[in-house]
gemmi code that builds the backbone of each chain (N, CA, C; Angstrom):
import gemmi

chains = {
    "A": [
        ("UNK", (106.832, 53.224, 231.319), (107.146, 54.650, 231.324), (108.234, 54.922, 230.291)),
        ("UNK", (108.207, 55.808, 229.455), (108.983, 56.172, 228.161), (110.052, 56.993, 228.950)),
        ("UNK", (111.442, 56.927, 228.688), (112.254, 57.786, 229.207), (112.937, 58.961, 227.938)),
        ("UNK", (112.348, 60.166, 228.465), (112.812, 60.736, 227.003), (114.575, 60.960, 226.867)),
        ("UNK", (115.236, 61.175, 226.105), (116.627, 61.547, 226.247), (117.463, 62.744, 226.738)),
        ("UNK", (116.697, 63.046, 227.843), (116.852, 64.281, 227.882), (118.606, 65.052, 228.140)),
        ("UNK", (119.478, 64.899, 227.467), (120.837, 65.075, 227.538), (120.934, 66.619, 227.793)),
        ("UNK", (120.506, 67.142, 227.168), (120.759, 69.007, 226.864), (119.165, 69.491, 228.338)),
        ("UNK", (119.388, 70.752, 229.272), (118.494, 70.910, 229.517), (117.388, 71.061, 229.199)),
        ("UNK", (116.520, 70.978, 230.286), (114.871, 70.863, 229.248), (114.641, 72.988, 229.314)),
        ("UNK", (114.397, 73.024, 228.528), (113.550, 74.589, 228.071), (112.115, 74.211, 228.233)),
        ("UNK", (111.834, 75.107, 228.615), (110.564, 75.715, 229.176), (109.618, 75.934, 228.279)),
        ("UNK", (110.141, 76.787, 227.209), (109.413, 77.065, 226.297), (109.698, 77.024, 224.517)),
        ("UNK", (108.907, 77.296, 223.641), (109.521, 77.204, 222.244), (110.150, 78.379, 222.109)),
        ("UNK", (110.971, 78.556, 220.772), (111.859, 79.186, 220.576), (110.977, 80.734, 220.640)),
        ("UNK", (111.210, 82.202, 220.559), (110.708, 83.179, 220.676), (110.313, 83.439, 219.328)),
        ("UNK", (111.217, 83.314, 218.835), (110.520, 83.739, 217.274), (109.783, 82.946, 216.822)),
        ("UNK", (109.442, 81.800, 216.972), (108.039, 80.981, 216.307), (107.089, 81.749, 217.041)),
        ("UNK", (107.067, 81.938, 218.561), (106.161, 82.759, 219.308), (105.965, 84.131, 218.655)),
        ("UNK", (106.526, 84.467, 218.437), (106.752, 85.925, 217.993), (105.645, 86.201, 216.712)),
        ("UNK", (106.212, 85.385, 215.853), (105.305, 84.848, 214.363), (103.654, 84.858, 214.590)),
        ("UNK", (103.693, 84.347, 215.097), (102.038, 84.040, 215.322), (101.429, 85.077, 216.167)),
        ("UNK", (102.256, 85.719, 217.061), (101.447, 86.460, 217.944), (101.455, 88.288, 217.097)),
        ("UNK", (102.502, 88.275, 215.939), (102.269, 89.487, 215.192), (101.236, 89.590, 214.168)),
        ("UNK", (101.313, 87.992, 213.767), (100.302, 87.735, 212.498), (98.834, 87.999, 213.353)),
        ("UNK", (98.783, 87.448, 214.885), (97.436, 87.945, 215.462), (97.278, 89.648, 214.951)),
        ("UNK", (98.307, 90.366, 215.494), (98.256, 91.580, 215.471), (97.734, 92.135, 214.148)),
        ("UNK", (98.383, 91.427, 213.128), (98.483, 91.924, 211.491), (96.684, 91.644, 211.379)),
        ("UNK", (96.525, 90.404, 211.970), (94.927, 90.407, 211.539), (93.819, 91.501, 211.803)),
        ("UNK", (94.254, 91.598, 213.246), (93.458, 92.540, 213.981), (93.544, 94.370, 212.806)),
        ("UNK", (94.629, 94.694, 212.653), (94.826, 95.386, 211.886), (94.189, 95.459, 210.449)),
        ("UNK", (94.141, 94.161, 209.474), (93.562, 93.927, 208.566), (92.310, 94.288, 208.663)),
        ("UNK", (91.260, 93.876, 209.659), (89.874, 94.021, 209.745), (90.333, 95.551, 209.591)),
        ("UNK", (90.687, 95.653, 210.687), (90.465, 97.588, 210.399), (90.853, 98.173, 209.177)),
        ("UNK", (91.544, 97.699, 208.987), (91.802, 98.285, 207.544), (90.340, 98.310, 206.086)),
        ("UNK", (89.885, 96.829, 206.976), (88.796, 96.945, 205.766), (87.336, 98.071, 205.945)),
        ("UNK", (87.542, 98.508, 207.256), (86.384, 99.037, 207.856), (85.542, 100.185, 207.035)),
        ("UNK", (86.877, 100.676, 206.514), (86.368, 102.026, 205.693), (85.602, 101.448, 204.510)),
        ("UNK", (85.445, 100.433, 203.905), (84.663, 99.532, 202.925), (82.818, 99.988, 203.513)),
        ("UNK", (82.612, 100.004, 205.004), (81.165, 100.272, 205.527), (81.335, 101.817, 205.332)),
        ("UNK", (80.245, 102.075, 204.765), (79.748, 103.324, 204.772), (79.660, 103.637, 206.544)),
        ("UNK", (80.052, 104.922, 206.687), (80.416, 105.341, 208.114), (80.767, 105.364, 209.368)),
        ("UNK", (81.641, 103.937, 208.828), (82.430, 103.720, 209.704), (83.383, 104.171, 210.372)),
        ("UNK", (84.067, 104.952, 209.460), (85.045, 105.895, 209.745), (84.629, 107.558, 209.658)),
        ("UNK", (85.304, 108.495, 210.965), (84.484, 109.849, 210.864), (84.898, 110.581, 209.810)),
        ("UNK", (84.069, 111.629, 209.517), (83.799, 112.475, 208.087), (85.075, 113.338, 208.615)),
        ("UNK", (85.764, 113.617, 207.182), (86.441, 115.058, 207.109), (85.982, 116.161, 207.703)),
        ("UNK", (86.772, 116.861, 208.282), (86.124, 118.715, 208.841), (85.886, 119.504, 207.431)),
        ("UNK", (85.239, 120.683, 207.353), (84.795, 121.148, 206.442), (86.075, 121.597, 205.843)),
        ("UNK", (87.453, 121.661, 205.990), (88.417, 122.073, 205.283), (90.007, 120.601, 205.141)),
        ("UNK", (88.346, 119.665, 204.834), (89.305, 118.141, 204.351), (89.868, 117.458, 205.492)),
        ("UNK", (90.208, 118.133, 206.506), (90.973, 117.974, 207.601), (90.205, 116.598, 208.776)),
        ("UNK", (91.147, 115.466, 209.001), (90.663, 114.662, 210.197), (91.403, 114.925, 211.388)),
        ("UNK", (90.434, 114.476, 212.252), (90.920, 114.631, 213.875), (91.967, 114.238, 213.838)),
        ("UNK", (93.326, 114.478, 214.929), (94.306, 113.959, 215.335), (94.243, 112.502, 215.565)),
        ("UNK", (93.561, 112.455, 216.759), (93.900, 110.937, 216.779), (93.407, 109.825, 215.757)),
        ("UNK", (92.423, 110.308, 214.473), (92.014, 109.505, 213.366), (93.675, 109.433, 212.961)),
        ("UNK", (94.149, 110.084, 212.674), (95.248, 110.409, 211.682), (96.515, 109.375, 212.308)),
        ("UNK", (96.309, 109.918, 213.772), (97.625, 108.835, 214.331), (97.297, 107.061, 214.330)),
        ("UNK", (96.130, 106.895, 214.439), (94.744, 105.402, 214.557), (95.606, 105.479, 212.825)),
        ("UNK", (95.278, 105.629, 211.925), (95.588, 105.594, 210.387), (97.252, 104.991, 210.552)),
        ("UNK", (97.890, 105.966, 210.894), (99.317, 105.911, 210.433), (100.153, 104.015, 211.492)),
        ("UNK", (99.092, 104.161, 212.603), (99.725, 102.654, 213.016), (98.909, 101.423, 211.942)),
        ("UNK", (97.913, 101.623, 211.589), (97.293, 100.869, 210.593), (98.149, 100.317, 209.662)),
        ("UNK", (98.634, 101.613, 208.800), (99.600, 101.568, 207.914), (100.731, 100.633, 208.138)),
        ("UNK", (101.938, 101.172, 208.719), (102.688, 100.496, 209.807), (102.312, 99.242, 209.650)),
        ("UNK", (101.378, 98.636, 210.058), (101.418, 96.761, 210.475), (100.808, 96.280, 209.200)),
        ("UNK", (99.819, 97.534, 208.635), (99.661, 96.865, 207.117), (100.818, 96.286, 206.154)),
        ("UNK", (101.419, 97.834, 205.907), (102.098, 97.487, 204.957), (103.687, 97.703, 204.953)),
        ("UNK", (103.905, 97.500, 206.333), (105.349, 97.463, 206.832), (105.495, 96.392, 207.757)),
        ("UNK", (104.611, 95.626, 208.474), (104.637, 94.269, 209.361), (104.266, 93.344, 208.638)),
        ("UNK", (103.283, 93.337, 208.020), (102.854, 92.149, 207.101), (103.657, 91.719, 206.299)),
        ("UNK", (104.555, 92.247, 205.222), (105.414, 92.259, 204.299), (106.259, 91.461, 204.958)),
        ("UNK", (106.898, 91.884, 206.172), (108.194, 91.518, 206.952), (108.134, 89.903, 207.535)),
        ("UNK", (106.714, 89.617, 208.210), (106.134, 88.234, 208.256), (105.911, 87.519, 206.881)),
        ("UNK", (105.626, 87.928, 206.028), (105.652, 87.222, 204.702), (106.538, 86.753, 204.166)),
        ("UNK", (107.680, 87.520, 204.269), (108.925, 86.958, 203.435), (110.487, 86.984, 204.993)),
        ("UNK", (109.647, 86.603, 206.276), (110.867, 86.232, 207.394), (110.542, 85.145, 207.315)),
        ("UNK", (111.340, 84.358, 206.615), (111.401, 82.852, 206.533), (111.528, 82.415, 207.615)),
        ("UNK", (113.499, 83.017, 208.232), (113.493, 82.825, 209.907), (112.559, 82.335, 210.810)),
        ("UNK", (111.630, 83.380, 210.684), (110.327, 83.284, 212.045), (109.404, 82.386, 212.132)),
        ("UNK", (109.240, 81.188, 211.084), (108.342, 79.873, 210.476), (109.085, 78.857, 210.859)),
        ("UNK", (108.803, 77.977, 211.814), (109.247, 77.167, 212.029), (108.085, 76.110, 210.988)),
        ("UNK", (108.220, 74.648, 210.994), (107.714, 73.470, 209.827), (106.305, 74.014, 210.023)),
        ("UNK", (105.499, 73.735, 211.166), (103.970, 74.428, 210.431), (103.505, 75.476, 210.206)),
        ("UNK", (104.489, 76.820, 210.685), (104.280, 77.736, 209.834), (104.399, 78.093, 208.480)),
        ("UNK", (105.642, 77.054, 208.249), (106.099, 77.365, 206.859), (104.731, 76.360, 205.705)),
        ("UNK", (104.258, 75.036, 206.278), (102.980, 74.987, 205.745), (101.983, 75.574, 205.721)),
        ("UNK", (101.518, 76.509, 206.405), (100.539, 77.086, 206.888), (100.926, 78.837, 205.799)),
        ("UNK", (102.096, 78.451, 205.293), (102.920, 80.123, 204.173), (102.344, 79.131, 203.497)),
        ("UNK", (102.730, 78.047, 203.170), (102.372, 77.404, 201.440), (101.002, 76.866, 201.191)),
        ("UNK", (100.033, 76.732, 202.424), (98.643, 76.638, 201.979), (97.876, 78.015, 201.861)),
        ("UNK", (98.930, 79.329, 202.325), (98.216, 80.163, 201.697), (98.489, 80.939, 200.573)),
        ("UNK", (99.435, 80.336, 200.148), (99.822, 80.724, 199.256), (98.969, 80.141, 197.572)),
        ("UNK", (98.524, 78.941, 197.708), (97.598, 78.413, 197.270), (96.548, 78.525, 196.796)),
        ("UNK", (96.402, 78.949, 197.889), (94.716, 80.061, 198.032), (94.940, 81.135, 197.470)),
        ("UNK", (96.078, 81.606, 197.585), (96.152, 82.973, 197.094), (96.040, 83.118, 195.698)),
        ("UNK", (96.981, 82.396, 195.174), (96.858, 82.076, 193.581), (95.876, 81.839, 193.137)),
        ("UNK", (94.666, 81.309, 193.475), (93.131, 80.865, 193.235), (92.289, 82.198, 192.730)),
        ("UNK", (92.692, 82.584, 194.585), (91.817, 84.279, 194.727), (92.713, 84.864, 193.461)),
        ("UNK", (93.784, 85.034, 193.389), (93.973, 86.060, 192.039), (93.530, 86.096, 190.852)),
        ("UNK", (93.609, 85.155, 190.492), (92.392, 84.426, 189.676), (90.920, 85.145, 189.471)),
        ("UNK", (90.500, 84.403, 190.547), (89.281, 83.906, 190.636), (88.648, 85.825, 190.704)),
        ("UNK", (89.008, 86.530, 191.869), (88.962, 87.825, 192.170), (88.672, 88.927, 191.234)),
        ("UNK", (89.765, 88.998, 190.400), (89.035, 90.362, 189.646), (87.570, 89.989, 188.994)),
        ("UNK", (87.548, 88.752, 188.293), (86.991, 88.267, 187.545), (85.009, 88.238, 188.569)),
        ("UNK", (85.004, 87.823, 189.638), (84.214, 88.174, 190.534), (83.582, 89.651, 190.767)),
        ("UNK", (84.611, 90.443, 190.992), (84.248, 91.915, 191.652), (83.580, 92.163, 190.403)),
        ("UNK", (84.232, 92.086, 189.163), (83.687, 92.436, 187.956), (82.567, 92.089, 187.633)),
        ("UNK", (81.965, 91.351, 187.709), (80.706, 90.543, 187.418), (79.992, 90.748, 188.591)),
        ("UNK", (79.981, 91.326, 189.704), (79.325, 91.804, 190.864), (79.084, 92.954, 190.737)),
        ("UNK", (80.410, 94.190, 190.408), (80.078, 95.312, 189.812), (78.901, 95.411, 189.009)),
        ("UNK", (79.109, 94.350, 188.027), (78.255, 94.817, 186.417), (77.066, 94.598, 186.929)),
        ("UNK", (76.656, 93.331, 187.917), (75.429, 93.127, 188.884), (75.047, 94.352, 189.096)),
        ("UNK", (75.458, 95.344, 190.075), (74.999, 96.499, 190.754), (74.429, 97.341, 189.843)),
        ("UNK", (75.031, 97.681, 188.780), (75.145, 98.510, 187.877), (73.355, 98.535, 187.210)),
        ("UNK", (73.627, 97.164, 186.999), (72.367, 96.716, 185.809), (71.295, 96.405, 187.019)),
        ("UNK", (71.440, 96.242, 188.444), (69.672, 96.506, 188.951), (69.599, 97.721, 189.862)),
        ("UNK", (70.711, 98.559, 190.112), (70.533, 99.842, 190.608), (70.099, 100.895, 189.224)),
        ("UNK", (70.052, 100.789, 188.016), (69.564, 101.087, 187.028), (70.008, 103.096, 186.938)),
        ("UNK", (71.555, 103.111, 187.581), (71.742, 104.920, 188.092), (72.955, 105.007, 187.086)),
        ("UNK", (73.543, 105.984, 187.095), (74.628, 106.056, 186.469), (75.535, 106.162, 187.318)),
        ("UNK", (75.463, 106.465, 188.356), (76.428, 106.165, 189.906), (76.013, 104.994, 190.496)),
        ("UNK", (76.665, 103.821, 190.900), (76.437, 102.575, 191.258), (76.701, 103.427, 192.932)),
        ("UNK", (76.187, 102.128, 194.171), (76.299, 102.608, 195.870), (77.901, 102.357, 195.986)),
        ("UNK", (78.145, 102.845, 196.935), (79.423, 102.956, 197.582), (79.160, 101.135, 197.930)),
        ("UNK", (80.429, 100.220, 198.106), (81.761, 101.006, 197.721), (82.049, 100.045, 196.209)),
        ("UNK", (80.996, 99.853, 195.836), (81.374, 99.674, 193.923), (81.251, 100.674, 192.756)),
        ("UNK", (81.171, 102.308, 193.851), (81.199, 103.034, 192.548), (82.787, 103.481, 192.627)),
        ("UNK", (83.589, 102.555, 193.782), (84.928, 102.928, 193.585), (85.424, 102.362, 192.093)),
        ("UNK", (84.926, 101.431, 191.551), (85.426, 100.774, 190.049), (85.181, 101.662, 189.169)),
        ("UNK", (84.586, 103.520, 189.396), (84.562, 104.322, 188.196), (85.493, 105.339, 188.502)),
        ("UNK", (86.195, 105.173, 189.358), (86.965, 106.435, 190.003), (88.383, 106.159, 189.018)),
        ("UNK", (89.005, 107.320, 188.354), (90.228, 107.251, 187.760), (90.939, 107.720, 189.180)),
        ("UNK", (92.007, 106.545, 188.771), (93.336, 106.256, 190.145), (94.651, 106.819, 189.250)),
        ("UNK", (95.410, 107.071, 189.691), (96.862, 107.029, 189.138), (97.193, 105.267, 189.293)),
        ("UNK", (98.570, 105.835, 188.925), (99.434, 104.498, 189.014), (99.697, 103.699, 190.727)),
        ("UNK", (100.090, 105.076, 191.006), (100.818, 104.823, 192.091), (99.548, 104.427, 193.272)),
        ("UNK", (98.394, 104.831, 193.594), (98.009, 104.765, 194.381), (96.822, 103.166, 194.094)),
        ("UNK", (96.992, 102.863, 192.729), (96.375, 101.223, 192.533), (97.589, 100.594, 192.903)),
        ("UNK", (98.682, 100.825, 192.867), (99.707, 99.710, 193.164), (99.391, 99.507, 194.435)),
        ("UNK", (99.419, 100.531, 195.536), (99.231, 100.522, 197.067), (98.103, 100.047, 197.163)),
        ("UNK", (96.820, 100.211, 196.508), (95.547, 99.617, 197.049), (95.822, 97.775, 196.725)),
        ("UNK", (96.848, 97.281, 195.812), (96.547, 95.935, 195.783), (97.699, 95.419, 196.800)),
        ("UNK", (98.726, 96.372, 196.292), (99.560, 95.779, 197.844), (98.442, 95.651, 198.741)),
        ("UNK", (98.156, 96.304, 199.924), (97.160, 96.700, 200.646), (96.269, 95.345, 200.460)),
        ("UNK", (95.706, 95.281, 199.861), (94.410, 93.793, 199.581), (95.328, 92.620, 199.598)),
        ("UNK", (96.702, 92.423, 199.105), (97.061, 91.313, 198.673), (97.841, 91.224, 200.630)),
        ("UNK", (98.180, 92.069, 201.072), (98.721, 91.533, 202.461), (97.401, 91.240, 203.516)),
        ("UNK", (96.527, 91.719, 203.218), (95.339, 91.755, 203.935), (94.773, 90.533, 203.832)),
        ("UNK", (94.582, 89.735, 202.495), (93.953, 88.618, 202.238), (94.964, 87.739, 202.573)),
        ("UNK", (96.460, 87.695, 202.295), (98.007, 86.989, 202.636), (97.017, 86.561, 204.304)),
        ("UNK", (97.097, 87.694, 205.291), (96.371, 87.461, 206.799), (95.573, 87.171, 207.040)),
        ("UNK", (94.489, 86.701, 206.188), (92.842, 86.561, 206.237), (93.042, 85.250, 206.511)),
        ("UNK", (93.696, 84.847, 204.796), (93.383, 83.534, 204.919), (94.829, 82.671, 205.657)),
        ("UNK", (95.885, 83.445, 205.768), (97.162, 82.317, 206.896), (95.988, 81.756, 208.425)),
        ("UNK", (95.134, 83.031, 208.635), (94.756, 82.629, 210.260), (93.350, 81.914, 210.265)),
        ("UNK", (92.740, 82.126, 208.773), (91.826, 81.344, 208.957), (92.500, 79.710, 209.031)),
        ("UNK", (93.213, 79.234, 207.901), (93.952, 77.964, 207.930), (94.406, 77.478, 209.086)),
        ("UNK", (95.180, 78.567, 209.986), (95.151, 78.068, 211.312), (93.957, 78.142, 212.264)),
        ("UNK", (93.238, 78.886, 212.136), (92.172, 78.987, 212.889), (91.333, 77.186, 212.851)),
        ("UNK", (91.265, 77.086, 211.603), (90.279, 75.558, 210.869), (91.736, 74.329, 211.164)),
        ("UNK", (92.600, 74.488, 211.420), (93.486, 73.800, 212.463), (93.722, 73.125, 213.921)),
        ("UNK", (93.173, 74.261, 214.223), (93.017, 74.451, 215.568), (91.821, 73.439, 216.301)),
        ("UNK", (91.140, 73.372, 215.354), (89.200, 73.132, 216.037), (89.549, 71.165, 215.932)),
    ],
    "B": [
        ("UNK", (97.953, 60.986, 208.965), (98.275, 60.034, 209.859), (98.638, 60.071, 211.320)),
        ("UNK", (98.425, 59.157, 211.691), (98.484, 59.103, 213.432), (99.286, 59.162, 214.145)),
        ("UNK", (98.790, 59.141, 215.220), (100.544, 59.768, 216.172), (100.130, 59.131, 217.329)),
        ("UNK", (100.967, 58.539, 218.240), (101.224, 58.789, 220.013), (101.450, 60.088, 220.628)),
        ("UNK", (101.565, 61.137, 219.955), (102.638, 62.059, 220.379), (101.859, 62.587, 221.848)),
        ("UNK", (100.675, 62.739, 221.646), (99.851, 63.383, 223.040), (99.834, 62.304, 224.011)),
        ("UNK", (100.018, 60.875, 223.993), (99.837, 60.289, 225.166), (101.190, 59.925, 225.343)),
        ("UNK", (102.244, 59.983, 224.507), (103.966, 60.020, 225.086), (104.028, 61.461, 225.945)),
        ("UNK", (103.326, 62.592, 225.209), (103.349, 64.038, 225.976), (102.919, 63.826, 227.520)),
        ("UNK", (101.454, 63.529, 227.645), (101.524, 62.848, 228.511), (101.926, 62.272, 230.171)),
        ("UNK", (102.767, 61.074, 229.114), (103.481, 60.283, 230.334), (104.506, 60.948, 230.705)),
        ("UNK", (104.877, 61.680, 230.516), (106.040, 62.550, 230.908), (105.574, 63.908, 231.281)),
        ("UNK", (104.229, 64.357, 231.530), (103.519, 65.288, 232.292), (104.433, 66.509, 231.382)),
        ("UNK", (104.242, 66.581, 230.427), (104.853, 67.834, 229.312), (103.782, 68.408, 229.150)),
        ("UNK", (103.851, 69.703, 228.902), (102.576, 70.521, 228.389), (103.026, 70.611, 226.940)),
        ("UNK", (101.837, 71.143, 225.837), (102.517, 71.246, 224.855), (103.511, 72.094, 224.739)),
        ("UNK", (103.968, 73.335, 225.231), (104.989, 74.506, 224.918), (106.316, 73.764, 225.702)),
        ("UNK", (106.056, 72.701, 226.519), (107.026, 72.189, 226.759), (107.939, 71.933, 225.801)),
        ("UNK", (106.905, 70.238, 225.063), (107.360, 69.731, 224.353), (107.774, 70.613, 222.743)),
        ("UNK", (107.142, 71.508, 222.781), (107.443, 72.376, 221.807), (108.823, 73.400, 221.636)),
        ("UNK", (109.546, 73.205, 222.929), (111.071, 74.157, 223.008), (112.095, 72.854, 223.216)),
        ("UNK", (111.464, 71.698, 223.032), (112.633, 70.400, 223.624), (112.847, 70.352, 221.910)),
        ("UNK", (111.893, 70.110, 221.505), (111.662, 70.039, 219.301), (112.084, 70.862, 218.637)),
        ("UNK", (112.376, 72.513, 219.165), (112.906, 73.264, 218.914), (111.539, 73.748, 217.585)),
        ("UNK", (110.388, 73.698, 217.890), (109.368, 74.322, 216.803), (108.414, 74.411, 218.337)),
        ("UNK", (106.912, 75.579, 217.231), (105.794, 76.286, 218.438), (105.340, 75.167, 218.739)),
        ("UNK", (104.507, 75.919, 219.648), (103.222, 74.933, 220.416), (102.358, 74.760, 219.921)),
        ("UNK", (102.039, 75.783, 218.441), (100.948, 75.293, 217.539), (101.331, 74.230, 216.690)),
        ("UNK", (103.036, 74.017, 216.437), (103.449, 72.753, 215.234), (102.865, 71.510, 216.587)),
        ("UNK", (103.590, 71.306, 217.651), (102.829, 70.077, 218.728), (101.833, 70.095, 218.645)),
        ("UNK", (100.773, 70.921, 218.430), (99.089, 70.967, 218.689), (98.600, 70.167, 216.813)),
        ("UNK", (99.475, 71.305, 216.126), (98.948, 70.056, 214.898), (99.304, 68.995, 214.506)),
        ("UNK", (100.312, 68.941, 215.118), (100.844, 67.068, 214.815), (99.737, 66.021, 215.293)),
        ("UNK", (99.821, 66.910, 216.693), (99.109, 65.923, 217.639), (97.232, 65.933, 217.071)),
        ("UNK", (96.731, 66.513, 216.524), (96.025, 66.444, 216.174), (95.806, 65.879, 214.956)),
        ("UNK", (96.881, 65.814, 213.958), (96.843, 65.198, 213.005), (96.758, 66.165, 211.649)),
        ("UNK", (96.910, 67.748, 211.932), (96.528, 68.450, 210.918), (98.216, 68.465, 210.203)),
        ("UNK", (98.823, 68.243, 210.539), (100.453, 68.163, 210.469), (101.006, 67.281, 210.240)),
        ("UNK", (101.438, 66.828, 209.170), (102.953, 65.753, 209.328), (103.582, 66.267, 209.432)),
        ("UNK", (104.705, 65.813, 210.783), (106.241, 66.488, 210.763), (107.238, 66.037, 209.190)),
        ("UNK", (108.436, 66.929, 209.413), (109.094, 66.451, 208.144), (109.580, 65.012, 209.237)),
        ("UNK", (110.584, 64.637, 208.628), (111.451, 63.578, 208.350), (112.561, 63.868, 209.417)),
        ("UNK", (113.015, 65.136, 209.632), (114.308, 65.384, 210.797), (113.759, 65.565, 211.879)),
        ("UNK", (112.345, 65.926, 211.342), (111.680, 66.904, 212.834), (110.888, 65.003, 213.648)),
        ("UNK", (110.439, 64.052, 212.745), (110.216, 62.663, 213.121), (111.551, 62.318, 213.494)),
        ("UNK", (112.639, 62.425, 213.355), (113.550, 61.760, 213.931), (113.886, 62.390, 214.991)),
        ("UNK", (113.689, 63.517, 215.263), (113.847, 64.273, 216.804), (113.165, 63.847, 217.699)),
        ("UNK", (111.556, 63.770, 217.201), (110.422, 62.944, 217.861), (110.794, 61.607, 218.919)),
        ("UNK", (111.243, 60.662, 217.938), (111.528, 59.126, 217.746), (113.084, 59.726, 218.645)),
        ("UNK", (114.000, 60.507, 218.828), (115.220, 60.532, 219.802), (114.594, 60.792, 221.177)),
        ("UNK", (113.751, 61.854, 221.274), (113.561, 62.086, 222.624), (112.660, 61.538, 223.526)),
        ("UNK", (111.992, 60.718, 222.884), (111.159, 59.239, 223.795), (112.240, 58.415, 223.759)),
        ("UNK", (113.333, 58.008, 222.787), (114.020, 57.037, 222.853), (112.909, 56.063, 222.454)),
        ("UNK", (112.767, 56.141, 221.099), (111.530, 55.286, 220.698), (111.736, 55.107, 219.015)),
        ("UNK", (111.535, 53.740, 218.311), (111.516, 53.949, 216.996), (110.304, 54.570, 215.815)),
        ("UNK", (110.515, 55.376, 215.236), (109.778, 56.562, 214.427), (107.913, 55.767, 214.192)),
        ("UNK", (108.025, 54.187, 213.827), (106.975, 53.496, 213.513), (105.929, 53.443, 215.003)),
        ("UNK", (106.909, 53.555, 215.902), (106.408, 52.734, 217.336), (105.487, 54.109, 217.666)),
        ("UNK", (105.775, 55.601, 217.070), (105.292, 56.765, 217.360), (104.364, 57.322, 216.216)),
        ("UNK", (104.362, 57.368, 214.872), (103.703, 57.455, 213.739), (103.110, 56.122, 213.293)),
        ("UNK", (101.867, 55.802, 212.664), (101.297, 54.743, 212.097), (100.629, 55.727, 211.067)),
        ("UNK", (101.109, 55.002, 209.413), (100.672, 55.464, 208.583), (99.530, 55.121, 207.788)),
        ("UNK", (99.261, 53.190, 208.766), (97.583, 52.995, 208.068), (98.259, 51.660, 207.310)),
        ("UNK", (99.222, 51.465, 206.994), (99.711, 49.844, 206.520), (100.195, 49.474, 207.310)),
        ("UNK", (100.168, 48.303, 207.371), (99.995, 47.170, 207.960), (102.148, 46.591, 208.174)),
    ],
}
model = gemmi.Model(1)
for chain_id, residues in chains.items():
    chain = gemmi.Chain(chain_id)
    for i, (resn, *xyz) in enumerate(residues, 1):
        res = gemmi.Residue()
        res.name, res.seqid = resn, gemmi.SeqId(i, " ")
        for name, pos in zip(("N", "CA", "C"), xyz):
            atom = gemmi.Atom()
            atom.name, atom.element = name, gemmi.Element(name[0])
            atom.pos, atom.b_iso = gemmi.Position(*pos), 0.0
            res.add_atom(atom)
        chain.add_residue(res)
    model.add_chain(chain)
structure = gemmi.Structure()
structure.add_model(model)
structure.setup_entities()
């Protein structure tokens, strides 16, 4: 029989904030999907005839936001909240990430040009005729923020997910 | 590389979240050690190797001899 050392009382449980970490990044995921939802054609309900969405679309939106791009950020760079395999589990996705940046535009682009050349229209289908839409500045910065915390959560929980098994 | 860590867990009837607040890391770092998806660092093996009261080799095997 191994006798452990147990000098200091035994705790019950791990520290809260490693708990904490993982159980927001659940949250952040859950959030992510939704976030991508509007990508399906009608998934999300139509404007009223004067632009206007329902209330509770609008309030459903604004917590989206919130864990998008105000929780995610905060788990990304709270070092604090990573204990050793979280903090591997930051640097294998970080990995990946660098790949996808890469690898990514260079993809959509050549998938785009796909659509383009056998839908044979001058409007490609939703949602690759978003690549003809003029954006400002400001609102491409937010759409890659937006993708880059989304994929940051995709792939941290898949890594743990393919951990796990 | 390999571990004892689940059958030292174990003998001492620890669950993992046990052993996971004695280490001072989650119950997912115990779940991947113990599985092997994880090497601990080096302080976090010597915490290991203190609280069995056990030497670091007698608990990790790295495959030499």
């Amino acid at each position: 029989m191994i006798v452990p050392d147990n000098t200091s009382s035994q705790k019950a449980d791990s520290p809260l904030r490693f708990r904490l970490y993982f159980r927001l990044m659940d949250l952040c995921l859950i959030a992510s999907v939704l976030l991508l939802l509007p990508l399906i054609p009608g998934a999300t309900p139509a404007p009223g005839p004067g632009g206007e969405y329902p209330t509770w679309f609008l309030l459903y939106g604004n917590i989206l936001i919130f864990i998008g791009f105000f929780l995610t950020p905060v788990l990304i760079l709270a070092r604090f909240m990573r204990d050793e395999y979280a903090e591997q589990l930051f640097r294998r996705t970080t990995d990946v990430l660098v790949y996808l940046a890469v690898a990514l535009p260079t993809l959509l682009f050549w998938a785009a040009a796909l659509v383009f050349i056998i839908s044979r229209t001058e409007q490609a289908p939703y949602p690759f005729s978003l690549f003809m839409v003029e954006v400002t500045w400001w609102s491409a910065t937010a759409q890659v923020y937006k993708i880059f915390c989304i994929a940051f959560v995709v792939i941290f929980q898949f890594l743990r997910w393919r951990d796990s098994r | 590389m390999n571990n004892r860590l689940k059958v030292l867990r174990a003998m001492n009837d620890w669950s993992q979240a046990e052993l996971a607040a004695q280490l001072d890391v989650s119950r997912q770092a115990v779940n991947a050690i113990e599985t092997g998806k994880h090497d601990p660092s080096l302080p976090l093996a010597f915490r290991i190797s203190r609280l069995f009261n056990l030497p670091i080799e007698e608990i990790f095997d790295d495959g030499h001899e």
